[in-house]
C-alpha positions in Angstrom: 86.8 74.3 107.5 85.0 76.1 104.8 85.5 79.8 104.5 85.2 82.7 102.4 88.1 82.7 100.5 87.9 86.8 99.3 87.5 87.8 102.9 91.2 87.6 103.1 92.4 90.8 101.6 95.7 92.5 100.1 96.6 94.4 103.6 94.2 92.7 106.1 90.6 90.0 106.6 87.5 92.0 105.8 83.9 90.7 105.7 80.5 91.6 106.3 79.2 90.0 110.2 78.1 87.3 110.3 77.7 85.9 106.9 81.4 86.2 105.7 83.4 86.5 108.6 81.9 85.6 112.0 82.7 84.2 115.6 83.5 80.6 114.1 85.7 81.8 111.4 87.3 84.3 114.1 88.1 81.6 116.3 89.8 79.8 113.2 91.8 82.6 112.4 92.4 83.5 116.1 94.4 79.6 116.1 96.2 80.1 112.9 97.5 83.5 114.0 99.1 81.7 116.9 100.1 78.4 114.7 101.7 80.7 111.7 103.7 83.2 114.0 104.6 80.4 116.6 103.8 83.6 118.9 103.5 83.6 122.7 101.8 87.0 123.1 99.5 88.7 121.3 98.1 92.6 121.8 94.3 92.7 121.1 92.1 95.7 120.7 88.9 96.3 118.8 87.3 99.0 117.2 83.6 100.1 118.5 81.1 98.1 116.0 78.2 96.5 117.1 80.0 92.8 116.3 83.0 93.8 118.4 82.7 92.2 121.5 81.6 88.7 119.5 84.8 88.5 117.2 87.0 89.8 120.1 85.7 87.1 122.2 86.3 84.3 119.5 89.4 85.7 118.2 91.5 85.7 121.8 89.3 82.2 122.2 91.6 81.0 119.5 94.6 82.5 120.3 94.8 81.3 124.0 93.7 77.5 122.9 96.5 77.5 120.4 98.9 78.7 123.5 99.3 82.3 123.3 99.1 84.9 125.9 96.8 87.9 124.9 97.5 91.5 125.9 93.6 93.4 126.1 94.0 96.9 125.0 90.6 97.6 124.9 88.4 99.7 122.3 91.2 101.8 121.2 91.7 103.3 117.7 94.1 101.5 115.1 97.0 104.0 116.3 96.8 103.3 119.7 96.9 99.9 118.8 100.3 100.1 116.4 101.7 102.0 119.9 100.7 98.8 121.9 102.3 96.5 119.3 105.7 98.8 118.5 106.2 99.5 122.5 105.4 95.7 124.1 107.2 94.2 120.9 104.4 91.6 120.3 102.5 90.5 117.7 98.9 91.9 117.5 95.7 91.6 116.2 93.4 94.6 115.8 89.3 94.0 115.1 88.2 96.4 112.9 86.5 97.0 109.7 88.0 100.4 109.1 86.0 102.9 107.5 83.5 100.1 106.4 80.1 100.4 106.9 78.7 99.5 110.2 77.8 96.1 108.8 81.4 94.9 108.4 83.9 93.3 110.3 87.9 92.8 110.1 91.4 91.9 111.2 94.6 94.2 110.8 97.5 92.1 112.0 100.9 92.7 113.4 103.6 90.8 112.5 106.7 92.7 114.8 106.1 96.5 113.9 106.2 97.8 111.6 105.9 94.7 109.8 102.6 93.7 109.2 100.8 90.2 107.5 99.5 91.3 104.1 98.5 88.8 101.3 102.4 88.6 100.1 103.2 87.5 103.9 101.0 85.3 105.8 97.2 86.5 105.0 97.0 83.3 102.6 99.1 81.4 104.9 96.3 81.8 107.5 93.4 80.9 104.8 95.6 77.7 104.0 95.6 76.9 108.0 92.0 77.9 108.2 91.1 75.5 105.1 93.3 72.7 106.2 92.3 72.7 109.6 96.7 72.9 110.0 96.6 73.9 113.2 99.8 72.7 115.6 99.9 70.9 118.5 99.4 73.6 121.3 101.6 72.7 124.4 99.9 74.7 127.5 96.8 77.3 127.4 97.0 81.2 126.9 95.7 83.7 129.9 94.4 87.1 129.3 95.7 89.8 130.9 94.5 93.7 130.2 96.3 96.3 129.8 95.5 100.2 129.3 98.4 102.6 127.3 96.3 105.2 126.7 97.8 107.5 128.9 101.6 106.7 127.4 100.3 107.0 123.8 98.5 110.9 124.9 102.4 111.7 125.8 104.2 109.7 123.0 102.1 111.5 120.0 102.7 115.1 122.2 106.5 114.6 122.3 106.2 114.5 118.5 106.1 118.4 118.5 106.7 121.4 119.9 103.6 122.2 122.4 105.1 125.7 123.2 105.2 127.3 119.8 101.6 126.7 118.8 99.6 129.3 118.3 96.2 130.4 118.9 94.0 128.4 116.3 90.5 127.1 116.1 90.2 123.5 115.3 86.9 121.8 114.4 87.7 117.5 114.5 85.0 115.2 113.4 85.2 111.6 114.3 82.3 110.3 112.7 81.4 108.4 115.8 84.4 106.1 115.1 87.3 105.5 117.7 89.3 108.7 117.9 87.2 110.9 119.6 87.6 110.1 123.3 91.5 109.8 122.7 91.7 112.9 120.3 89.9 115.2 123.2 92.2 113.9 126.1 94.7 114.6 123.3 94.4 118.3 123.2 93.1 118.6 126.6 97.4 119.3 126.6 97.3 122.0 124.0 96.3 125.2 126.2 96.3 127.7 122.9 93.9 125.4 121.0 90.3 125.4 120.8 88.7 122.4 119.7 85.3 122.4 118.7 84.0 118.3 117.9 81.7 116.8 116.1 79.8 113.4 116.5 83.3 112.5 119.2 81.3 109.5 121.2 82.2 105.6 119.3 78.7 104.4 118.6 78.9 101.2 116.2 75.4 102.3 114.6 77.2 105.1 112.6 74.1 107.3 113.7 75.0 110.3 111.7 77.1 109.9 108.5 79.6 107.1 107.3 83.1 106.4 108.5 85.1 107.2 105.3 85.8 110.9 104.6 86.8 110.6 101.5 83.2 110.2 100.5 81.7 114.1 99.8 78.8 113.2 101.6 80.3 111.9 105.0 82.6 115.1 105.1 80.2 118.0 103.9 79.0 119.0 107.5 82.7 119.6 108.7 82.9 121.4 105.6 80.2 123.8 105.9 81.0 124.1 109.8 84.9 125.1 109.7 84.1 128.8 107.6 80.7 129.0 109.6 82.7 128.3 112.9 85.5 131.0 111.2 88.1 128.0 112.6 91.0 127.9 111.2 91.5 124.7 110.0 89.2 120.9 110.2 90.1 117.5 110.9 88.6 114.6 110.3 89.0 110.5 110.8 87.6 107.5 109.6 86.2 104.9 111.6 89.3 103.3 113.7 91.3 106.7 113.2 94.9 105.2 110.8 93.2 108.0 108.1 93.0 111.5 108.4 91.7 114.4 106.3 92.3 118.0 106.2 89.2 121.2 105.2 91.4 124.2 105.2 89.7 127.6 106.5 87.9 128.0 102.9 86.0 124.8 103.6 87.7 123.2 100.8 88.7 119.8 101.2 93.3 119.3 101.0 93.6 116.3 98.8 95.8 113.4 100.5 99.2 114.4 98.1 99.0 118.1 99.1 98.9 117.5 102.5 101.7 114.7 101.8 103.7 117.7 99.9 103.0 120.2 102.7 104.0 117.8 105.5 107.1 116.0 103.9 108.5 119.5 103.4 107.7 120.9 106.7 109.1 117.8 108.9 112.5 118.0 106.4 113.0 121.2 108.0 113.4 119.0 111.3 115.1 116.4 109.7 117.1 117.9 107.1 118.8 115.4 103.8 115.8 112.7 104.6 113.8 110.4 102.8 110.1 110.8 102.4 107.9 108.0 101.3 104.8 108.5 98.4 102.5 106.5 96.7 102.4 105.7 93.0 98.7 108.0 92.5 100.6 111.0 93.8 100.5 114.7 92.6 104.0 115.8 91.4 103.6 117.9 93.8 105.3 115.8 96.5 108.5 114.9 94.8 108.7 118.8 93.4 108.5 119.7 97.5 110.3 117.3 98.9 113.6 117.8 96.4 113.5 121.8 97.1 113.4 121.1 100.8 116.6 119.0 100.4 114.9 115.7 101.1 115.1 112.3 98.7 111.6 111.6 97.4 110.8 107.9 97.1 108.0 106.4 95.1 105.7 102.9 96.7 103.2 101.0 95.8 99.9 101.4 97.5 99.2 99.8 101.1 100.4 100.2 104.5 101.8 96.7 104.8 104.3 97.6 101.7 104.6 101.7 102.8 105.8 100.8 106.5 108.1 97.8 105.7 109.5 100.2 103.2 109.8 102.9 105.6 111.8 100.8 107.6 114.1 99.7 105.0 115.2 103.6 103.8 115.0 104.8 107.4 112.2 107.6 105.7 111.2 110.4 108.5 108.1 110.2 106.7 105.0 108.9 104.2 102.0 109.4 102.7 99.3 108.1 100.8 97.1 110.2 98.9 94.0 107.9 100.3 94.8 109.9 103.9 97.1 107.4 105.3 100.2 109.1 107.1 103.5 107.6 108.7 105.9 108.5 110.7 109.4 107.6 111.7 109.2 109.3 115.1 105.9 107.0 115.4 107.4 103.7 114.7 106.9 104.0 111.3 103.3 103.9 111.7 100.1 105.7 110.7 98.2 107.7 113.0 95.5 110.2 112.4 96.1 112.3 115.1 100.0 112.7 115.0 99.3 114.8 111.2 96.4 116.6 113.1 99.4 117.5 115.6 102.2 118.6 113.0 99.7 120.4 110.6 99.0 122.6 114.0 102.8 123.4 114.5 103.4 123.9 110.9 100.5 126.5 110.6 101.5 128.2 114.1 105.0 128.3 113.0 105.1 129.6 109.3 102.0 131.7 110.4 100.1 131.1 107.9 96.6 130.1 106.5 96.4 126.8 105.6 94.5 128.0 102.0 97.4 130.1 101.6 99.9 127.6 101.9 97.5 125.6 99.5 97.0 128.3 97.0 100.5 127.6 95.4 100.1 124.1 94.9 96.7 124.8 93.1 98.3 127.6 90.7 101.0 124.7 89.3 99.6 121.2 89.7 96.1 120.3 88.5 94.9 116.7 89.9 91.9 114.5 88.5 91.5 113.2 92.5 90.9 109.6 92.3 88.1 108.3 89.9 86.4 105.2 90.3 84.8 103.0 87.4 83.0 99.9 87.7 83.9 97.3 85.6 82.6 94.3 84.0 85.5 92.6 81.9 89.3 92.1 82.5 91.0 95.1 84.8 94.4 93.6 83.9 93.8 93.9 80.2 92.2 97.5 80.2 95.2 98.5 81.8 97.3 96.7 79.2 95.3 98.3 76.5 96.4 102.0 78.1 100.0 101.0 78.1 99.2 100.5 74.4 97.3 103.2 74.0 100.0 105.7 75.7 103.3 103.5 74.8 104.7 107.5 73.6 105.4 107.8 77.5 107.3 106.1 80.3 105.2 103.1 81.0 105.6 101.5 84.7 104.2 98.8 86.5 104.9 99.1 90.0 101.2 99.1 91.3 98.7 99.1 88.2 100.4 100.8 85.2 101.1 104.3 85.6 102.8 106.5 82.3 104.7 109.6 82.2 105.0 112.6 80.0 106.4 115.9 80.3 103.3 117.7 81.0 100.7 115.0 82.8 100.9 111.5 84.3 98.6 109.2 85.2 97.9 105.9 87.5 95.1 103.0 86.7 95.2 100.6 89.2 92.4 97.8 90.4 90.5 97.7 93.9 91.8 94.9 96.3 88.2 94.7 97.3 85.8 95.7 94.6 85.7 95.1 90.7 86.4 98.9 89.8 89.3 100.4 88.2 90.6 103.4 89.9 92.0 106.8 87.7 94.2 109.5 89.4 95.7 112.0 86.9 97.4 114.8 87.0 98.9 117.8 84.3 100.1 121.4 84.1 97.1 123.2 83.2 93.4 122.2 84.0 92.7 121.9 80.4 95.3 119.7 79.6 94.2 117.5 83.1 90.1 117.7 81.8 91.0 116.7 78.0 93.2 113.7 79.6 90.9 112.7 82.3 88.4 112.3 80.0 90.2 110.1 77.3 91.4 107.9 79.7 87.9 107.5 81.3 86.5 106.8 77.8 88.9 103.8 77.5 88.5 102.5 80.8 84.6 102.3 80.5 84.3 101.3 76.8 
């Protein structure tokens, strides 16, 4: 059949409902799941958009034609949904867009966690199945059964830490309407010392209030203004099916993704002393810095969760993060939640009893970050990013994920979008001039 072929993505299918990706071309890709994996079962949740219910219902069509079994979790968020996958020890397929806009609709598949398809391994496979119609011979028809874990995955993310030792500490969580709120509040229903004040908790696929991406300013400047007004002590919040997670401290400033990677990787080497900890290629210097004083082995990825928890599994790391808010864990089958951070960043604060700015404050002194910068482009990402290595051949030129060069006193990263034609900037130095003066060549290459 005919489909959109940029629908299928580096780390999962995206597409807007129902132009690109609709109940047709689920039920296509539902079949070729089931032909490519030669699976019997499959684990299916779905996230709360509008479309949900429609893709659901042609996806597990597919799946059951071709012969496989599916496992309902329900609407769950991404986290639960890695649980179902890593604890029944299926494949899965989870329907969501993410922190897309409401519009948008999406697969994240499960190979055998923590192994997941990306388009290396099997996400072109499927479009060549789809294309080619290439669909094996099914022998017998699927069932459906459902099934509902929540109440194992509330205890799995609490044994993750110490419930005693937390403190008293004002939390304000905003879910954006997205799928962590119901699970977050029966979450720390369990935590007797915390007080959680919520925002916008209740999934509504009509994204009545802001978007489901926190990294935008705009989607994120409520909780902002709310967590000094509130005098809470630290916020939280999620993107729209809950595998990102964001940190205001109790300034109302926003933690960027490597600090909170830094913070984190050092604290849980405490636990796990002589361990490896995961980071992506944007990251401040501030995680490899903390993670060698803590004793730990920092180890430097390219960007995505398909190659982060495959990875992860390979150097047994206790733990990884992405400075785009995706966090894994080894005591979480090497998956990302958003809650299970929320969790530790809770013990860490009640334990070192300390303010999270406080704990920030140091970082801020010694490493000066761009955060990432986004430019549109309209010729060849491949040979602007050429043209940099040029540019800056002086330094230690790599090309793990984009090009990324190295000097004694700044580094940067230039990598391309897997979904848009921008170019995206993350740079870092010793001194904010150094940073500004930097950040600004770079940007006046890039958009030349």
């Amino acid at each position: 059949m005919q489909v959109n072929p940029s629908i299928f993505k580096a780390y999962d299918i995206r597409g807007i409902f129902p132009t690109d990706l609709n109940e047709e071309v689920g039920y296509a890709i539902g079949r070729a799941f089931a032909t490519f994996l030669k699976v019997d079962t499959v684990v299916v949740g779905r996230d709360m958009r509008i479309s949900g219910p429609q893709m659901f219902d042609a996806i597990t069509r597919g799946l059951m034609d071709q012969g496989a079994d599916v496992i309902n979790i329900g609407m769950v968020g991404t986290d639960q949904y890695y649980y179902a996958c890593a604890t029944l020890g299926h494949a899965g397929i989870m329907v969501t867009a993410s922190h897309n806009p409401p519009q948008y609709t999406g697969l994240k598949m499960v190979k055998k966690m923590p192994y997941l398809l990306s388009g290396d391994e099997g996400i072109q496979d499927l479009r060549r199945i789809v294309e080619s119609d290439g669909y094996s011979q099914p022998t017998r028809k699927g069932t459906m059964t459902e099934q509902d874990l929540s109440a194992d995955f509330v205890k799995k993310v609490l044994s993750i830490i110490d419930v005693p030792a937390l403190a008293k500490l004002k939390v304000v969580a905003d879910t954006g309407n997205g799928m962590v709120g119901p699970i977050l509040k029966r979450v720390y229903d369990n935590l007797p010392t915390i007080e959680l004040v919520g925002m916008y908790l209740d999934p509504d696929g009509n994204v009545p209030n802001h978007g489901l991406d926190p990294l935008q300013p705009e989607n994120r400047a409520e909780l902002q203004q709310r967590v000094p007004k509130e005098s809470a002590d630290v916020g939280f919040a999620f993107d729209g099916d809950g595998d990102r997670f964001f940190t205001i401290d109790d300034r109302g400033e926003f933690v960027a993704g490597d600090y909170t990677t830094a913070l984190l990787g050092a604290y849980l080497l405490e636990k796990y002393p002589n361990s490896n900890v995961l980071y992506d290629v944007r990251a401040s210097w501030a995680v490899p810095d903390l993670v060698k004083a803590a004793g730990g082995t920092p180890l430097m990825e390219r960007v995505g969760h398909a190659f982060i928890k495959q990875r992860m599994a390979k150097e047994n790391a206790i733990f990884a993060g992405e400075v785009s808010g995706h966090y894994y864990f080894k005591d979480f089958y090497f998956a990302d939640s958003g809650i299970v951070p929320s969790l530790l960043i809770l013990e860490m604060l009640s334990k070192k009893k300390a303010k999270l700015s406080d704990l920030l404050k140091r970082l801020e002194e010694k490493y000066f970050i761009s955060g990432e910068i986004n430019s549109r482009i309209s010729g060849d990402a491949v040979a602007k990013m050429k043209e940099l290595a040029e540019v800056f051949k002086a330094g230690k030129v790599e090309w793990l994920d984009g090009v990324s060069v190295t000097f004694d006193d700044w580094h940067f990263n230039v990598r391309g979008s897997n979904t848009e034609p921008l170019l995206r900037l993350n740079l870092e130095a010793t001194t904010k001039a150094k940073m500004e003066e930097k950040r600004d060549q770079i940007l006046g290459i890039i958009r030349g």
